[in-house]
N, CA, C and O of each residue as an XYZ file, in Angstrom:
340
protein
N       1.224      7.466     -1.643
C       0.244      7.810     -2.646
C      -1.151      7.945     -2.029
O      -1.898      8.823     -2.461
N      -1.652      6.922     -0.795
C      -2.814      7.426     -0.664
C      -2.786      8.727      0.239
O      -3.812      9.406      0.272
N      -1.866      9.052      0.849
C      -1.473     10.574      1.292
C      -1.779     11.700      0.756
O      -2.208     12.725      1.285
N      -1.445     11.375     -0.732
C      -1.791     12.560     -1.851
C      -3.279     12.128     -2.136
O      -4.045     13.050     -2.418
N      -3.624     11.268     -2.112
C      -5.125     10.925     -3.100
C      -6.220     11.592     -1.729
O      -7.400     11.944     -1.713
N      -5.237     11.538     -0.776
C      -6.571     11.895      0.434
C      -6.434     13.238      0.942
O      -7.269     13.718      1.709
N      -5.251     13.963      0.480
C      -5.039     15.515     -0.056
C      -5.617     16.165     -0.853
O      -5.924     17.259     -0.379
N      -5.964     16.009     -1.984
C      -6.846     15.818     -2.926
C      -8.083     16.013     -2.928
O      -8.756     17.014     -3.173
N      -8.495     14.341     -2.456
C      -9.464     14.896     -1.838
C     -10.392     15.394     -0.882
O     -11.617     15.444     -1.001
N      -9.656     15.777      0.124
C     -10.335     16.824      1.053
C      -9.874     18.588      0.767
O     -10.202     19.675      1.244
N      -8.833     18.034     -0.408
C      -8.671     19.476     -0.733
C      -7.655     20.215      0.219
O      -7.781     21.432      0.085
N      -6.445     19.782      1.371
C      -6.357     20.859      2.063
C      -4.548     20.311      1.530
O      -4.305     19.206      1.045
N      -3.699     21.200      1.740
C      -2.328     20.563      2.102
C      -2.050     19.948      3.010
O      -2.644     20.162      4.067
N      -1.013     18.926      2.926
C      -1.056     17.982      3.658
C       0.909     17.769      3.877
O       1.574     17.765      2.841
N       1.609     17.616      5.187
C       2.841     17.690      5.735
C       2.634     16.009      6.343
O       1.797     15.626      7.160
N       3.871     15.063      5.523
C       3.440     13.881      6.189
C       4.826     13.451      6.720
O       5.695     13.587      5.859
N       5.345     12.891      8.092
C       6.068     12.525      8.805
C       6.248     11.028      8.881
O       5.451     10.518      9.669
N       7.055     10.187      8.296
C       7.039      8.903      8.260
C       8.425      8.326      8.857
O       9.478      8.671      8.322
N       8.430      7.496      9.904
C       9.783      6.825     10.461
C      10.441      6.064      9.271
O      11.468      6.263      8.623
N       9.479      5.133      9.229
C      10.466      4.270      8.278
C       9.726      4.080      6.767
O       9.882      3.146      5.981
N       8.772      5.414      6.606
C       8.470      5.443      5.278
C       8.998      6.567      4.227
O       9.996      7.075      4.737
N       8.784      7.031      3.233
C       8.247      8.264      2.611
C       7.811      9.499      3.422
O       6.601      9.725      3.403
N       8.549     10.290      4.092
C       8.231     11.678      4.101
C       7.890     12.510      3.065
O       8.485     12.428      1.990
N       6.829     13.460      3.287
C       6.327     14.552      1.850
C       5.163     15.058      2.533
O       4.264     14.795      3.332
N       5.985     16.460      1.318
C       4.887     17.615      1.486
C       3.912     17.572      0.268
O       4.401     17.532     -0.861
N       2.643     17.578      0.426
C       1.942     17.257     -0.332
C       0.991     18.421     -0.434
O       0.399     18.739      0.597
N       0.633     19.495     -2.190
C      -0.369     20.161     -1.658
C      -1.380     20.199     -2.222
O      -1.469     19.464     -3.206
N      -2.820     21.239     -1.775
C      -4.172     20.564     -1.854
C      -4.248     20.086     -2.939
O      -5.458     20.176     -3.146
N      -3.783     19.587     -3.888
C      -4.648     18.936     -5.301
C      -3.795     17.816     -5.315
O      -3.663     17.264     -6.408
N      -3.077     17.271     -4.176
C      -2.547     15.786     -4.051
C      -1.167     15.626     -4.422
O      -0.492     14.685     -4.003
N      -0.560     16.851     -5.486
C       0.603     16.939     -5.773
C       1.667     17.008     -4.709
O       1.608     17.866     -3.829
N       2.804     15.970     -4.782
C       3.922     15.482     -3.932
C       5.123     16.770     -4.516
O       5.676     16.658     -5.610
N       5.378     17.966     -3.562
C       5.936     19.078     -3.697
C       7.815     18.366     -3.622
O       8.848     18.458     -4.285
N       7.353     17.718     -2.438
C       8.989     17.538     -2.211
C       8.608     16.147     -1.029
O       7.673     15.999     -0.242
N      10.111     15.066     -1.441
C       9.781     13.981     -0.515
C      11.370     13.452      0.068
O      12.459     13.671     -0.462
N      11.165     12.918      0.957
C      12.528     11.517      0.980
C      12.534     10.154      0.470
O      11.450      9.633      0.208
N      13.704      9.457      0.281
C      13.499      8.107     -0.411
C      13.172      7.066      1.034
O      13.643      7.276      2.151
N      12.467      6.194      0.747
C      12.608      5.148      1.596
C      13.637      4.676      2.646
O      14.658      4.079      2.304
N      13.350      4.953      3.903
C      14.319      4.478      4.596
C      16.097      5.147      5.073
O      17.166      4.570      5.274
N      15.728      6.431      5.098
C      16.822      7.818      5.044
C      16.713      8.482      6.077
O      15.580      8.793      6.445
N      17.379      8.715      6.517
C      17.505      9.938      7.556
C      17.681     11.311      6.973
O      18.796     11.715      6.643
N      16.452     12.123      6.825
C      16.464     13.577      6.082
C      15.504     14.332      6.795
O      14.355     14.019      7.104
N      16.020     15.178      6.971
C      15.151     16.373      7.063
C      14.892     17.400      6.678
O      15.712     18.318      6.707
N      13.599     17.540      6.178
C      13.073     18.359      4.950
C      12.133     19.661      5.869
O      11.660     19.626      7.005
N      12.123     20.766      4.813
C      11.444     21.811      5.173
C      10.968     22.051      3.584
O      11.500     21.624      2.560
N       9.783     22.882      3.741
C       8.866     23.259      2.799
C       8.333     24.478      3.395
O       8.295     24.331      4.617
N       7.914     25.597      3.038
C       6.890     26.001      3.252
C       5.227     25.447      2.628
O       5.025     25.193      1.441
N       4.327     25.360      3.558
C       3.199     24.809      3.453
C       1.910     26.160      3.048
O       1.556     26.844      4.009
N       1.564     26.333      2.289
C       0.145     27.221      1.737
C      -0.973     26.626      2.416
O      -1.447     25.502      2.257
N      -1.415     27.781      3.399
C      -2.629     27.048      4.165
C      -3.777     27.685      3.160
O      -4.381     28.745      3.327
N      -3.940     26.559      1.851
C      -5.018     27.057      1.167
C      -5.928     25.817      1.277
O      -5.526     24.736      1.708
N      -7.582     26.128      0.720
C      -8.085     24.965      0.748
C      -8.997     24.992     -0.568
O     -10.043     25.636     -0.650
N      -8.502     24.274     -1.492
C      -9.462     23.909     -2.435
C     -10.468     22.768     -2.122
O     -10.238     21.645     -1.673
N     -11.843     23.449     -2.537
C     -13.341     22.633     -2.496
C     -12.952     21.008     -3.083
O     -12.708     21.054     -4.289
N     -12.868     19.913     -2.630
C     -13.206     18.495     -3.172
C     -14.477     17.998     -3.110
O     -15.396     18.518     -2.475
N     -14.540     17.027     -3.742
C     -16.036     17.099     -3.843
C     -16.570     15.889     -2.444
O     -17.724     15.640     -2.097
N     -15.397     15.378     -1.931
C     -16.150     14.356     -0.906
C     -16.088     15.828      0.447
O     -16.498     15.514      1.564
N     -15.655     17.101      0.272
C     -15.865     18.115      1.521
C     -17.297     18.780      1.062
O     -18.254     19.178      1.726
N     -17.055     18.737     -0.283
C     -18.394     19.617     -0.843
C     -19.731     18.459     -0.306
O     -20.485     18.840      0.590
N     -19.829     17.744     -0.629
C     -21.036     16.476     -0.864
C     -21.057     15.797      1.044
O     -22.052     15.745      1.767
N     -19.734     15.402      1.379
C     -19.894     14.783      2.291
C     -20.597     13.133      2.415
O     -20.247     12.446      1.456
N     -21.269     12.588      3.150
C     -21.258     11.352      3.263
C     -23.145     11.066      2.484
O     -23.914     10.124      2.674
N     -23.281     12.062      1.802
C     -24.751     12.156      1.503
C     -24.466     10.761      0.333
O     -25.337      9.898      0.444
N     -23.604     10.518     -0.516
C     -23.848      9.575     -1.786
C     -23.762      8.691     -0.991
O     -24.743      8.000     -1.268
N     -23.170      8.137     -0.032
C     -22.796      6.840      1.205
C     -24.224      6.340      1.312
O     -24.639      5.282      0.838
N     -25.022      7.362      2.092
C     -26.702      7.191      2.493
C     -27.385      7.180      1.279
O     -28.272      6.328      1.232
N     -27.257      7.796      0.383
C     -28.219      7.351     -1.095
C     -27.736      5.605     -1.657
O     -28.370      4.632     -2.067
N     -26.677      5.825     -1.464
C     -26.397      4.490     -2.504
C     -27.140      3.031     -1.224
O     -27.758      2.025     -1.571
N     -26.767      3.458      0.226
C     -27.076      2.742      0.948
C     -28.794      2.279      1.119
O     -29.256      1.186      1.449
N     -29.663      3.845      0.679
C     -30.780      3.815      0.200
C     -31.609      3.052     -0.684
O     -32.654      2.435     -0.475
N     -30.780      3.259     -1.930
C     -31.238      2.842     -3.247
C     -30.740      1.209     -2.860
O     -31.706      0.494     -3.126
N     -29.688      0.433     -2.376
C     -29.906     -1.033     -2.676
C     -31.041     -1.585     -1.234
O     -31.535     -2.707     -1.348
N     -31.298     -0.957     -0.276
C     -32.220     -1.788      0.260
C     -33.374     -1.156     -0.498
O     -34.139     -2.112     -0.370
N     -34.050     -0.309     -1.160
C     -35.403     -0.425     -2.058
C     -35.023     -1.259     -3.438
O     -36.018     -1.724     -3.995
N     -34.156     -1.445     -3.883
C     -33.955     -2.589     -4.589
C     -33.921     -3.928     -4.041
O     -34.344     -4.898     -4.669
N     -33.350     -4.006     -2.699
C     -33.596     -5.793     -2.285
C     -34.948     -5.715     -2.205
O     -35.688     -6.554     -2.717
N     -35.388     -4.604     -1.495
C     -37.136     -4.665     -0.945
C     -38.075     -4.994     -2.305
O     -38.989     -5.793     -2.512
N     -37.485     -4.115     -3.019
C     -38.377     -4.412     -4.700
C     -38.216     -6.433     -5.320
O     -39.120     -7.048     -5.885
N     -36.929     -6.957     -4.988
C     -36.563     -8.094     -5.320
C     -37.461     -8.712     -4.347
O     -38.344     -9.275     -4.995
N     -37.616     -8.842     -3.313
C     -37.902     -9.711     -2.006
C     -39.068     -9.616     -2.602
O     -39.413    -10.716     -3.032
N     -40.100     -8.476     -2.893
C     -41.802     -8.587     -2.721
C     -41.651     -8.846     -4.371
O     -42.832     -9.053     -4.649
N     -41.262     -8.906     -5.042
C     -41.907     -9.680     -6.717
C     -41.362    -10.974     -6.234
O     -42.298    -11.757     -6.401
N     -40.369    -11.627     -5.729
C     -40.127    -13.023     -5.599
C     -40.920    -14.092     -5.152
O     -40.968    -15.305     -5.356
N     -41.855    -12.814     -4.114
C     -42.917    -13.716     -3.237
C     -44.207    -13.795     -4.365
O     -45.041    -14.690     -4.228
N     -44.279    -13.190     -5.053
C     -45.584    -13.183     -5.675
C     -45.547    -14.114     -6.352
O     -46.520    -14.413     -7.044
């Protein structure tokens, strides 16, 4: 599942190879096309769509990371200097 959630969101299809997990083809909007059960010996084919839908952490990138990281040190800074007063 976080395979698909991180398909999703970067938006691209995603072909996942697992020994002793869940194999699946997963495409860009996180949807699990086709999989194996736990612990099977299978081998699967899919064709894969090299499409890429826009997500918004490809669109935005790590900019909300640095704002949010922004906004709580001018909030400690705002806490720290009224505490002293």
């Amino acid at each position: 599942m976080l395979a698909a959630a991180r398909s999703a969101e970067l938006g691209i299809p995603m072909a996942r190879a697992a020994t002793t997990g869940i194999s699946a083809f997963i495409d860009a909007r996180g949807a699990i096309t086709r999989s194996s059960p736990l612990y099977t010996q299978e081998t699967l084919a899919e064709n894969v769509r090299l499409v890429r839908v826009p997500g918004l952490y490809s669109m935005v990138g790590d900019w909300f990371l640095w704002l949010a990281t922004l906004l709580s040190l001018s909030l400690l800074a705002l806490g720290f200097s009224r505490a002293r007063r």
